[in-house]
LOKOLVO-206219 format. One line per field, with one value per residue (C-alpha): residue in one letter; x, y, z. Coordinates in Angstrom, 3 decimals, always signed. Example, Ala and Ser with C-alpha at 12.3 -4.5 7.8 and 13.67 -1.06 7.14 Angstrom:
doba: c(a; s) .
px: c(+12.300; +13.670) .
py: c(-4.500; -1.060) .
pz: c(+7.800; +7.140) .
***
This chain:
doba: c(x; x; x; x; x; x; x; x; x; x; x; x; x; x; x; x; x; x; x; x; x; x; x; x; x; x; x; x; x; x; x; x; x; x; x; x; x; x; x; x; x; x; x; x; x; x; x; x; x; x; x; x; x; x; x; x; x; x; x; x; x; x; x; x; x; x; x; x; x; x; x; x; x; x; x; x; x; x; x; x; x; x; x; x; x; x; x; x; x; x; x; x; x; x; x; x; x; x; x; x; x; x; x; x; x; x; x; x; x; x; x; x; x; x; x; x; x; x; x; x; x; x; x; x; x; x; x; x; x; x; x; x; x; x; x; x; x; x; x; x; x; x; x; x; x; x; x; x; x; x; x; x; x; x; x; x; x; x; x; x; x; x; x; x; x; x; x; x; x; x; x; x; x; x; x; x; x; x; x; x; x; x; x; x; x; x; x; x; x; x; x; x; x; x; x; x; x; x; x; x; x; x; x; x; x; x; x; x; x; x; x; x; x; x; x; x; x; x; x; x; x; x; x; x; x; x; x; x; x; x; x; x; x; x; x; x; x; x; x; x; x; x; x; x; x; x; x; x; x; x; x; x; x; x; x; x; x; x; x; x; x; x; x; x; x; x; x; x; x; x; x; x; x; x; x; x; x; x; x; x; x; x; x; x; x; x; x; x; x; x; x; x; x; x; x; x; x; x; x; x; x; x; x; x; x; x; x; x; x; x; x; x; x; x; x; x; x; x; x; x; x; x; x; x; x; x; x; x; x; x; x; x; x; x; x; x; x; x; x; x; x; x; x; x; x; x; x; x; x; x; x; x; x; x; x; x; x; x; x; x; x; x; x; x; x; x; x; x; x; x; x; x; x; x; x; x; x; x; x; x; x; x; x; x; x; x; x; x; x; x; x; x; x; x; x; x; x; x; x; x; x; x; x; x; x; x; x; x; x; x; x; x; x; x; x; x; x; x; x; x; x; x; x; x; x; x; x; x; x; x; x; x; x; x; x; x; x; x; x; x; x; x; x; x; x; x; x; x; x; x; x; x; x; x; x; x; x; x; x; x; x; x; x; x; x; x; x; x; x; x; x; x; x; x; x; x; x; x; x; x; x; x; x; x; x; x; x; x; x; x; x; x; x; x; x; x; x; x; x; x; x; x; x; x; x; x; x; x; x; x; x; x; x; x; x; x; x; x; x; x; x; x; x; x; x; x; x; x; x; x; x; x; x) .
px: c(+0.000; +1.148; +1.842; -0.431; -2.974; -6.308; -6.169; -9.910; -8.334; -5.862; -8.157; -10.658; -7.918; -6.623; -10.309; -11.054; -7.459; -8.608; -11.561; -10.019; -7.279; -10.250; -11.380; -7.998; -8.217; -11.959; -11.356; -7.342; -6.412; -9.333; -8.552; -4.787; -6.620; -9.572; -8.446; -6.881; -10.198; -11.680; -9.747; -10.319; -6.264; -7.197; -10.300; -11.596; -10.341; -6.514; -6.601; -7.196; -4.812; -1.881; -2.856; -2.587; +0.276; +1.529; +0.223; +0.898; +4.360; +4.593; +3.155; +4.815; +8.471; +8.656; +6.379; +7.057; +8.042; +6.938; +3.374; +3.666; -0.032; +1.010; +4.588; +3.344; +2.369; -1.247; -1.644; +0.141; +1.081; +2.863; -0.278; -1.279; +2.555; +0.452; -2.849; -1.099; -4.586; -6.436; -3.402; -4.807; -8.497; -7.695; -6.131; -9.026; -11.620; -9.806; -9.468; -13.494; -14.030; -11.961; -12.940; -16.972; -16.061; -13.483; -16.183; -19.406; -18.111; -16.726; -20.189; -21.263; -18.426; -16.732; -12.923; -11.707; -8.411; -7.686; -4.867; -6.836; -9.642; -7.328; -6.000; -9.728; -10.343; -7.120; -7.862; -11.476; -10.024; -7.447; -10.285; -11.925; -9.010; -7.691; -9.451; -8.764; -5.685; -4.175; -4.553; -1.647; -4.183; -1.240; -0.102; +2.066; -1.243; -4.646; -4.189; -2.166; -4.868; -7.258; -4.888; -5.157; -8.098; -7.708; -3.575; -4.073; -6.302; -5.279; -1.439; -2.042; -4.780; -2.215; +0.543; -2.077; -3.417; +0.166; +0.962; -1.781; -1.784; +1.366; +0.220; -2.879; -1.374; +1.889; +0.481; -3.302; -4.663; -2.454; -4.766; -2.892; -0.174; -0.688; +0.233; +3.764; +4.399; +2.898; +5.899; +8.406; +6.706; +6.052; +9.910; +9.918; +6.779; +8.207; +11.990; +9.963; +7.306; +10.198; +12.622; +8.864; +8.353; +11.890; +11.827; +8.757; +9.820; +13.048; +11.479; +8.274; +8.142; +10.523; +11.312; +12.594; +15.601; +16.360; +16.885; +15.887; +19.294; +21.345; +23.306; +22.338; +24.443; +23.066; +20.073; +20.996; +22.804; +20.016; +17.648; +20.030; +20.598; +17.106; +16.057; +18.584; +17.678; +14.183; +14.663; +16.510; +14.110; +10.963; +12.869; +14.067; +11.574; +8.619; +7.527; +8.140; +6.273; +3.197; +3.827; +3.380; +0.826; -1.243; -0.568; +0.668; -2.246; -0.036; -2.372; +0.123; +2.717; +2.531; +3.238; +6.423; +7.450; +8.338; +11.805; +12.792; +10.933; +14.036; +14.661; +11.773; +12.191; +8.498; +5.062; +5.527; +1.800; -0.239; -3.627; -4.530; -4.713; -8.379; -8.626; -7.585; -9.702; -12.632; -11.897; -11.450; -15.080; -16.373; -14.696; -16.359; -19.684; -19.045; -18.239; -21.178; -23.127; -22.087; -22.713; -25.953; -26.492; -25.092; -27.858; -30.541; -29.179; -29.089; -32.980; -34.269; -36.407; -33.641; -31.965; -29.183; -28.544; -28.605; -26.171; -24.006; -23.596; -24.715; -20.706; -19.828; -22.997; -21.911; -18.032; -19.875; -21.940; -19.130; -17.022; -19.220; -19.996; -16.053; -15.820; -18.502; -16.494; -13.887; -17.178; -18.977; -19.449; -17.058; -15.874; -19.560; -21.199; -24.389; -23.688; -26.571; -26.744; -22.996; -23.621; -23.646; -21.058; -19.317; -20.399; -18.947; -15.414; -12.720; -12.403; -8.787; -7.547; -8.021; -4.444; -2.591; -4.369; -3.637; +0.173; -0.303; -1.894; +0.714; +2.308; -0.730; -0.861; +3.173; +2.535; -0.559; +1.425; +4.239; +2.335; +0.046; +3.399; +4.522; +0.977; +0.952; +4.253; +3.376; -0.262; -0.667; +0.793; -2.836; -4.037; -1.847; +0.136; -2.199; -2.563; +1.455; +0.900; -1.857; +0.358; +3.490; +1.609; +0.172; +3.841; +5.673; +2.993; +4.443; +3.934; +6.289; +6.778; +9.188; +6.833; +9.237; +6.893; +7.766; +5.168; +5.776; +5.980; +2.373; +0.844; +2.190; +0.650; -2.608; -2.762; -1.318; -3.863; -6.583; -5.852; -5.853; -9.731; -10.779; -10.265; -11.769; -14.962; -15.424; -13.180; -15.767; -17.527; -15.073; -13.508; -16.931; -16.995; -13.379; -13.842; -16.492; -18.389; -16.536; -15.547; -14.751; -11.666; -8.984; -5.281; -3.955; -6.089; -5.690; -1.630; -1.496; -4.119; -1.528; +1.476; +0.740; -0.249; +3.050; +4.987; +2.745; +2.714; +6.815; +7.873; +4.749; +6.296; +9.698; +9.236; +6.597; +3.689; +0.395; -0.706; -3.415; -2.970; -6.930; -7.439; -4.773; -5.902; -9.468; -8.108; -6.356; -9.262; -11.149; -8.531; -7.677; -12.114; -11.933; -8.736; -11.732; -12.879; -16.262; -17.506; -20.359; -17.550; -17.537; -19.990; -20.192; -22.914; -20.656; -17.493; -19.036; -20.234; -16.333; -14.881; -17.695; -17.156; -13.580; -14.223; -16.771; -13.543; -11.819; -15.193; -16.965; -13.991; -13.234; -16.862; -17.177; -13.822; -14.183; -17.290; -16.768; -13.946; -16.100; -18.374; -15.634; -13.545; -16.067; -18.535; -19.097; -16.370; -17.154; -14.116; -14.912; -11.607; -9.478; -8.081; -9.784; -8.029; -7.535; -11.075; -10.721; -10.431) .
py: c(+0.000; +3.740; +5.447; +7.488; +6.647; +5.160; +8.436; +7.726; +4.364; +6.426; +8.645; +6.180; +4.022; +7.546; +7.763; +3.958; +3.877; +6.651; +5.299; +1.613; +3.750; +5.061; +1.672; +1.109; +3.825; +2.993; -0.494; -1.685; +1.873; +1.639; -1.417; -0.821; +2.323; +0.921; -0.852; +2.814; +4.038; +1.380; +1.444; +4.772; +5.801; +8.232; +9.659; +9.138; +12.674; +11.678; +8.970; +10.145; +13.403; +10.265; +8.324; +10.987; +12.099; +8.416; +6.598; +9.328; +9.774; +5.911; +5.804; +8.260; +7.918; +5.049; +3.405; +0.104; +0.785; -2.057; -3.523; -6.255; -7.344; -8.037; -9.343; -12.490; -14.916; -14.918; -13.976; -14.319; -11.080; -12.331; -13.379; -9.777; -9.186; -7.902; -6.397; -3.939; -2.151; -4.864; -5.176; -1.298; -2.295; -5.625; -3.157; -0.761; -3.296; -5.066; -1.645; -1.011; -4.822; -4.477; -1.245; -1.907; -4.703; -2.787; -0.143; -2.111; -4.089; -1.221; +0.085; -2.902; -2.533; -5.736; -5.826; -7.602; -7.724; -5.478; -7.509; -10.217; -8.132; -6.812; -9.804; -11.871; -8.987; -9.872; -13.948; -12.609; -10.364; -13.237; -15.920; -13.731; -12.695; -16.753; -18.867; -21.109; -22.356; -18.798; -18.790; -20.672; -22.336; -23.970; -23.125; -20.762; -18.803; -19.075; -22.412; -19.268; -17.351; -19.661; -21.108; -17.126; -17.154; -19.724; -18.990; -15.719; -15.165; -18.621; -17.413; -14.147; -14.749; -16.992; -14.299; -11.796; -13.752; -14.724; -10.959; -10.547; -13.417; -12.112; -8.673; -10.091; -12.533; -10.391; -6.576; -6.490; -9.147; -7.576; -4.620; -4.163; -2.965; -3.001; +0.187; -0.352; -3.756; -1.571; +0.139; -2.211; -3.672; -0.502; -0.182; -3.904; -3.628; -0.414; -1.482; -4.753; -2.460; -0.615; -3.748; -5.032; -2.259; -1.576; -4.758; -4.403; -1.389; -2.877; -5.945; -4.690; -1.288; +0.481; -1.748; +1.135; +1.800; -2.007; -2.379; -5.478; -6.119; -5.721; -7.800; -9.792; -8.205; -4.811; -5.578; -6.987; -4.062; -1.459; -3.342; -4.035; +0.057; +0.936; -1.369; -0.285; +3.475; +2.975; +0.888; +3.842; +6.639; +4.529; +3.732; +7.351; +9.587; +8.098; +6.081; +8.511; +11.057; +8.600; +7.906; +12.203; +12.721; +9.559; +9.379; +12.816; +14.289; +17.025; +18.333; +21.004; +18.745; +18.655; +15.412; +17.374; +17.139; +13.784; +14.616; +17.086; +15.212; +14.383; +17.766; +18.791; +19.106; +20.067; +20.251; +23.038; +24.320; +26.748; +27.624; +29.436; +25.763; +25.048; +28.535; +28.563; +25.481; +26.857; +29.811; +27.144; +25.970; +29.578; +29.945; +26.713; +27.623; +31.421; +29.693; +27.510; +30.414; +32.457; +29.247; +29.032; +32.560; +32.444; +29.745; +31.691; +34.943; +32.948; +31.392; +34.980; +36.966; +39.835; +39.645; +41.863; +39.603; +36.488; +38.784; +39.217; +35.361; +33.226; +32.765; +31.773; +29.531; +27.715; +27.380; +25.747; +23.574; +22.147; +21.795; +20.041; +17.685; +17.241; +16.664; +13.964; +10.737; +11.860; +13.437; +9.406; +7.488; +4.845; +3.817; +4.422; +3.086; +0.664; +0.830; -0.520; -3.314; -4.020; -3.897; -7.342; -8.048; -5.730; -6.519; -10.420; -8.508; -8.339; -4.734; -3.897; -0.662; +2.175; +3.612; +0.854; +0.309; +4.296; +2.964; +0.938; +3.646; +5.207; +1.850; +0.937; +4.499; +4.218; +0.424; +1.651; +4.654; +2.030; -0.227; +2.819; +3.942; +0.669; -0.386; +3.116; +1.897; -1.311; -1.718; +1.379; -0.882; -2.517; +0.740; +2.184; -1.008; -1.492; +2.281; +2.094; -0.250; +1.323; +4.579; +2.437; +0.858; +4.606; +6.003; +3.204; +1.035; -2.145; -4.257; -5.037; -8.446; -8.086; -7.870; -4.644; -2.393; +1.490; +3.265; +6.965; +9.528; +10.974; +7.941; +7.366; +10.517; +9.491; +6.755; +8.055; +10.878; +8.711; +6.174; +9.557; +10.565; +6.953; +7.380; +10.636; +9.929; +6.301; +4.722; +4.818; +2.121; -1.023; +1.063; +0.763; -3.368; -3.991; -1.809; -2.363; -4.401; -7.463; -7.303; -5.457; -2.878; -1.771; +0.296; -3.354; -5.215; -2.610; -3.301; -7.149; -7.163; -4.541; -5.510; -9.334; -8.457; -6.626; -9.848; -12.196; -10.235; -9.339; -13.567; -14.785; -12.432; -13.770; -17.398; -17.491; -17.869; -16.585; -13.372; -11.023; -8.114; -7.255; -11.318; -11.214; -7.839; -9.511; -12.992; -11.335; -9.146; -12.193; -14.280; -11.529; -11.351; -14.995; -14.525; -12.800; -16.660; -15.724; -16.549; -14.283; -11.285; -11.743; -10.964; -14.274; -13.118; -10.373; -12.385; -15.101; -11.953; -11.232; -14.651; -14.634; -11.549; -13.187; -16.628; -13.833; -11.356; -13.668; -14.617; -11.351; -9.176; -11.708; -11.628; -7.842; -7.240; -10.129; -9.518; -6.199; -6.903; -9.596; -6.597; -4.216; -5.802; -7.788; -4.567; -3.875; -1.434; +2.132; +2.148; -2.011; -0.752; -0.954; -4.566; -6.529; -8.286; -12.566; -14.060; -14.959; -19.213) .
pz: c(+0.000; -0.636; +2.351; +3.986; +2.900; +4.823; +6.820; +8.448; +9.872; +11.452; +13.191; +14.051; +15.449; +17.585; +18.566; +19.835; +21.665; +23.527; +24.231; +25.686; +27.729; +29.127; +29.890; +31.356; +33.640; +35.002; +35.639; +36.142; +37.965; +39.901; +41.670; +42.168; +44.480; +45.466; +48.491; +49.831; +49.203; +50.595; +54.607; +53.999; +53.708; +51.344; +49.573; +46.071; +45.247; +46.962; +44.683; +41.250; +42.049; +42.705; +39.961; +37.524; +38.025; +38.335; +35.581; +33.230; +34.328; +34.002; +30.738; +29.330; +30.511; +31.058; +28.450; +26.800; +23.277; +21.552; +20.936; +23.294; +22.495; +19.018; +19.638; +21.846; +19.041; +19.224; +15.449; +13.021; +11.496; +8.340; +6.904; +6.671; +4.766; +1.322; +2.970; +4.902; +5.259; +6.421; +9.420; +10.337; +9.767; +12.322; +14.851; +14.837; +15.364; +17.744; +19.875; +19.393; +20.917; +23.875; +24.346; +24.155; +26.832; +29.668; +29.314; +29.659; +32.250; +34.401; +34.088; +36.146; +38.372; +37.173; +37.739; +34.250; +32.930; +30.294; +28.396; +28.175; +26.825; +23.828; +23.599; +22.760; +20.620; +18.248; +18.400; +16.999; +14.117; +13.474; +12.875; +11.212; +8.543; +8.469; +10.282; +13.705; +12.817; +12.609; +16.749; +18.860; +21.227; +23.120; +26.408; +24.908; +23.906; +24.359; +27.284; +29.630; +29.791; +30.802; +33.149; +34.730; +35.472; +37.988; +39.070; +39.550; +42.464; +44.369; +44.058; +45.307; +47.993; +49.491; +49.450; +50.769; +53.513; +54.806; +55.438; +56.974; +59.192; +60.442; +60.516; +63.038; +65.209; +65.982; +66.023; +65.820; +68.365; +71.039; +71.763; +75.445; +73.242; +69.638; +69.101; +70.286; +68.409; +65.511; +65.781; +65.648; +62.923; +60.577; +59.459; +58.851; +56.768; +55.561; +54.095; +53.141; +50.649; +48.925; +48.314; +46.815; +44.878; +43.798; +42.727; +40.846; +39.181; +37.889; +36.552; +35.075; +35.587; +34.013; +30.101; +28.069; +31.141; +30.475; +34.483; +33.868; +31.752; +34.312; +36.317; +39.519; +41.795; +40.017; +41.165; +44.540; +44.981; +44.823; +46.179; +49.447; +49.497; +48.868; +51.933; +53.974; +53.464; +53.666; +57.470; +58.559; +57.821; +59.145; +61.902; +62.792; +61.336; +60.293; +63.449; +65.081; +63.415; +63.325; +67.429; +68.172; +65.769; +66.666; +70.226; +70.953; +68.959; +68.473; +65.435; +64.723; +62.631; +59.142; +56.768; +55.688; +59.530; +58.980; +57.573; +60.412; +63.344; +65.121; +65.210; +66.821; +70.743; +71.274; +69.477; +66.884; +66.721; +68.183; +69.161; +65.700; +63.747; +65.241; +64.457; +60.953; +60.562; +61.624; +59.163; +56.067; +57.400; +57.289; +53.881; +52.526; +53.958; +51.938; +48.837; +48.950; +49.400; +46.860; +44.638; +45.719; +44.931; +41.402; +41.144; +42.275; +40.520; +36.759; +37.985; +38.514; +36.552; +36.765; +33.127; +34.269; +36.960; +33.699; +31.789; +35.049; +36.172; +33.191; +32.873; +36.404; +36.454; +33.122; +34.143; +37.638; +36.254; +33.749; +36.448; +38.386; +35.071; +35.066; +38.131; +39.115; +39.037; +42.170; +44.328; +44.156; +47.171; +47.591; +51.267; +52.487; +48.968; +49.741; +53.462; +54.341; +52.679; +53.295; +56.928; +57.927; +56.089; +58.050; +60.980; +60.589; +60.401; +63.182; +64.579; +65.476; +67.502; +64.611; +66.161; +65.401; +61.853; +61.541; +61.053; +57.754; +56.327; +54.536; +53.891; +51.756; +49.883; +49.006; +47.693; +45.705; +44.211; +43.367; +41.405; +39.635; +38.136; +37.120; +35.815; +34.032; +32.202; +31.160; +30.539; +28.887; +25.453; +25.833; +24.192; +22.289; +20.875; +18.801; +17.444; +17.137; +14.821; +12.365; +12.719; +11.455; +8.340; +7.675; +7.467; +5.686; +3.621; +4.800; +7.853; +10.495; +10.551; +13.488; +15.875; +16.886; +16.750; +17.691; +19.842; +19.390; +22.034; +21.299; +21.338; +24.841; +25.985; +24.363; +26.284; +29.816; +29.354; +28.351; +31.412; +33.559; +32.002; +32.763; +36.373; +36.763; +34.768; +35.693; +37.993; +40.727; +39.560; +40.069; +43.276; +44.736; +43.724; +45.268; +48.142; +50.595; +48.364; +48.347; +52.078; +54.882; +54.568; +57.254; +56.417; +57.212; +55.157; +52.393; +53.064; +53.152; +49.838; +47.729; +48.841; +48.293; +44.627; +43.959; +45.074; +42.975; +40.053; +40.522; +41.279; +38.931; +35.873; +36.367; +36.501; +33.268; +35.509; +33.700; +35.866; +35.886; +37.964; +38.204; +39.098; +41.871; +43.666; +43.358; +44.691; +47.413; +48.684; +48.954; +50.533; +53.470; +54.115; +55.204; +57.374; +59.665; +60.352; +59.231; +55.406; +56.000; +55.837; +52.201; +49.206; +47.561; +44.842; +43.812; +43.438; +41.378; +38.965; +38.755; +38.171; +35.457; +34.058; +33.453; +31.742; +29.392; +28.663; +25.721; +23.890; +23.865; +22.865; +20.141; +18.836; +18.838; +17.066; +14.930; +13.958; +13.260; +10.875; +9.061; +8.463; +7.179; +5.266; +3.552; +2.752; -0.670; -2.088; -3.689; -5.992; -7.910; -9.880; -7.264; -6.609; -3.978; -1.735; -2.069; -0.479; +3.125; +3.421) .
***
C-alpha cells in the first residue's frame, strides 16, 4: 500500500485507543486504588490526584516501546505481509471490541483484565481474517490465559493472607499494646514495601531503562541500598512522626514534619490551627453560598442579573460535570446493605491500623506507576501499529513495533480521564463491596499483589494483575474466620465476568472486521483483496 494513505483508519484508530485507555483507567487503575479508598487511607479525590500524576508519568516515561499485544504470538502477522490495510483495519476493530467490553463491564463494576480483553479482541479479528488455525491455542497462547483465570487469584490470595496473618497474630490481636508492636513492625513492613516495589519497578516497571538487563548483583545491589535506606528513615523519622501525631495528637505537625521530626524538641503548633480550621469551614460555607447565589441569581427573573452570572454559572456547572467521578461514594457506597457483612469482620484498635496507612498508599502509588508503564501498550500497541503501516505502507513483521511519544501521551492521558470519569464504579466493587476494609487489610491485599505479580512475571507464571488484587481481597475477608464477611454473589459476577472477557472481545472485534472488510467497495476498480479461506 502507498503510504499514507487510509487516513480515516488512522483517526478512528486515535479515537477507539482513547476510548479503551479510558477503559484502562476505570477499571485496572481503579482497583490498584480501590483498596486505599476502601480502609479509607485516602479519599476518592486523593486517589485520582496520585494516579494521575503516576500513571501518566509511568506511561509516558517510562512506556514500553513495543506492541507487546502483538509481539506475543497470538496472530500471526505475516499473513497480513500484502494487505497492509487490512493489518490497520484488524487493529481498529480489535481496539473497538476491547474497548466496548473494559467499558461495559466497568459500568457494572466488574474488575476484568484489560490484556486479556485486547488480547480476545485480536484472536477474533485473526479468525476472522484466516481462520482457527491462525490462533496458537497452546499453552504458549490461548491455554495461559485460561490457566489465569484460575492462578491468579489462588497465588495471590495466598501471598495476601500470609501478610496478613502475620500482621494479626503479631500486632493487631495484642490490643494491650498493639500500638507499640505496631511500631516495631512498621519499618519492617516499611523497608519490606520498597525492596517489593523496587523490585517491581526494575522488573516490570521500568522496560525502556532495560533495568531489567542488568546484572544480579546490580540488582541486589540497589535493592540491598534501597532497603537499607528505607529501614533507617521509618525507623528514625517516620515512626516517630506517626507515634506524636497519633498518640501525641499534636495536630500542629505537618506530613512534611516527617523529615525534620528528630529535630523537633516540642510540638511546633499553636492555638490558631483550630482557628484557621474553623476559618477554612467559614470559607467553605461562603463559597457555597455564593454558589448558591449564582444559582438563584441565573434562575431569577432579573436579566441583568442572567447577563451578570450566566458565565460563572456555566463554568460551575461544567465543572461540576467534570468533576462527578472523584465526588462518588465509595468507602460508604451501599452501606446498608454491606452492613452485615461488616459486621462479621474483626475490629482492630483504629491507632494501630492508623500505622499501615501510609504503607498501603506508598505500595498503591508504586504499582500505579509501574501499571501506568506497562499496561498502557494494551491501548496504544495497537494504534502504534496502524500509525506504522500509515507512514511506511508495509507491515512489520518483526513484531518490533515502535510506539511513538504521542501515542504514549494518548494513552497516559486517556488512562488519567478513565479514572476521573469512571473509575468509581469497580472502586466501589473492590472496596467495601466485596468485604470489609482496614489500612492493614488494604496493606497485606496490595502488597501481596506486587509480590505475585513481581515472582509470577519472572518465573513465566500466567498473571493477571486485576485477578490477583481480586483474589487477594477475597482471601484476606476470610482470614476474619467468618464466610459471611464476604460478598459471595458479587465475586461469582467477577470470576464470570472473566471466563466472558476472551469470547466477547473476540466476537465484537471479529465480527466487526467480518463486516468491514467484507462490505461492498465504492471504488470495484481498485483490486480486492484474495477471499478470506
Amino acid at each position: 500500500m502507498e503510504p499514507h494513505t487510509y487516513v480515516w483508519l488512522l483517526v478512528i484508530g486515535a479515537i477507539v485507543a482513547f476510548a479503551d485507555g479510558f477503559g484502562i483507567g476505570a477499571n485496572d487503575v481503579a482497583n490498584s486504588f480501590s483498596t486505599s479508598v476502601g480502609s479509607r487511607s485516602l479519599t476518592l479525590k486523593q486517589a485520582c490526584v496520585i494516579a494521575v500524576f503516576t500513571e501518566f508519568l509511568g506511561a509516558f516515561l517510562l512506556g514500553s516501546h513495543t506492541a507487546e499485544t502483538i509481539k506475543g504470538g497470538i496472530i500471526k502477522v505475516t499473513l497480513f505481509a500484502d494487505n497492509p490495510e487490512l493489518l490497520m483495519l484488524a487493529m481498529v476493530c480489535a481496539l473497538v471490541g476491547s474497548a466496548s467490553w473494559v467499558i461495559f463491564a466497568s459500568s457494572r463494576g466488574w474488575p476484568v483484565s484489560t490484556t486479556h480483553s485486547i488480547i480476545g479482541a485480536i484472536i477474533g479479528v485473526g479468525i476472522s481474517a484466516f481462520g482457527w488455525e491462525t490462533i496458537d491455542w497452546s499453552y504458549n497462547g490461548v491455554a495461559k490465559i485460561v490457566t489465569s483465570w484460575f492462578i491468579s487469584p489462588v497465588v495471590a490470595g495466598i501471598v495476601a493472607s500470609g501478610i496478613y496473618l502475620g500482621t494479626k497474630y503479631f500486632v493487631l490481636v495484642h490490643q494491650d499494646n498493639s500500638f507499640q508492636r505496631g511500631l516495631i513492625a512498621v519499618p519492617i513492613y516499611f523497608a519490606l514495601t520498597i525492596s517489593i516495589n523496587v523490585l517491581y519497578l526494575v522488573f516490570k516497571g521500568a522496560p525502556s531503562l532495560k533495568l531489567d538487563k542488568l546484572p544480579p548483583y546490580g540488582i541486589a545491589l540497589i535493592v540491598v541500598i534501597s532497603t537499607i535506606l528505607s529501614s533507617i528513615f521509618s525507623y528514625f523519622f517516620y515512626a516517630q512522626f506517626l507515634k506524636r501525631k497519633i498518640i501525641g495528637k499534636e495536630t500542629g505537625l505537618r506530613w512534611y514534619h516527617v523529615f525534620v521530626v528528630p529535630c523537633l524538641s516540642q510540638p511546633r503548633y499553636d492555638n490558631t490551627a483550630d482557628n484557621a480550621a474553623e476559618r477554612g469551614n467559614n470559607i467553605e460555607k461562603q463559597e457555597g453560598t455564593e454558589e448558591n447565589k449564582i444559582v438563584q441569581d441565573v434562575s431569577s427573573d432579573d436579566s441583568s442579573n442572567v447577563k451578570k452570572n450566566i458565565f460563572q454559572a456555566g463554568i460551575s456547572i461544567i465543572g461540576k460535570k467534570v468533576l462527578h467521578g472523584v465526588n462518588k461514594e465509595v468507602a460508604d457506597y451501599d452501606a446498608d446493605k454491606n452492613q452485615e457483612m461488616h459486621d462479621a469482620a474483626i475490629k482492630y484498635d483504629p491507632d494501630t491500623e492508623t500505622l499501615y496507612g501510609f504503607l498501603q498508599v506508598l505500595t498503591a502509588s508504586f504499582a500505579s506507576f509501574a501499571h501506568g508503564s506497562n499496561d498502557v501498550a494494551n491501548a496504544v500497541g495497537p494504534l502504534s501499529v496502524i500509525y506504522l503501516i500509515y507512514e511506511s505502507g508495509k507491515v512489520d513483521v518483526s513484531g518490533k513495533t515502535p510506539v511513538p511519544l504521542w501515542v504514549l501521551a494518548l494513552g497516559g492521558f486517556a488512562i488519567d480521564v478513565g479514572l476521573l470519569l469512571y473509575g468509581y464504579h469497580v472502586m466501589r466493587s473492590l472496596g467495601n463491596k466485596i468485604t470489609y476494609h482496614s489500612p492493614s487489610r488494604g496493606f497485606a491485599m496490595e502488597l501481596g499483589t506486587s509480590l505475585t505479580v513481581l515472582t509470577a512475571s519472572k518465573i513465566g507464571l500466567p498473571i493477571s494483575t486485576t485477578h490477583c488484587i481480586t483474589g487477594a481481597t477475597a482471601a484476606v475477608g476470610l482470614c476474619n474466620g467468618n464466610a459471611k464477611s464476604l460478598n459471595w454473589k458479587l465475586l461469582a459476577w467477577c470470576f464470570f465476568s472473566w471466563i466472558l472477557t476472551l469470547p466477547v472481545a473476540a466476537c465484537i472485534a471479529g465480527g466487526i472486521f467480518a463486516f468491514a472488510s467484507n462490505a461492498p467497495s465504492l471504488h470495484p476498480e481498485v483490486a480486492a483483496p484474495a477471499p478470506i479461506a
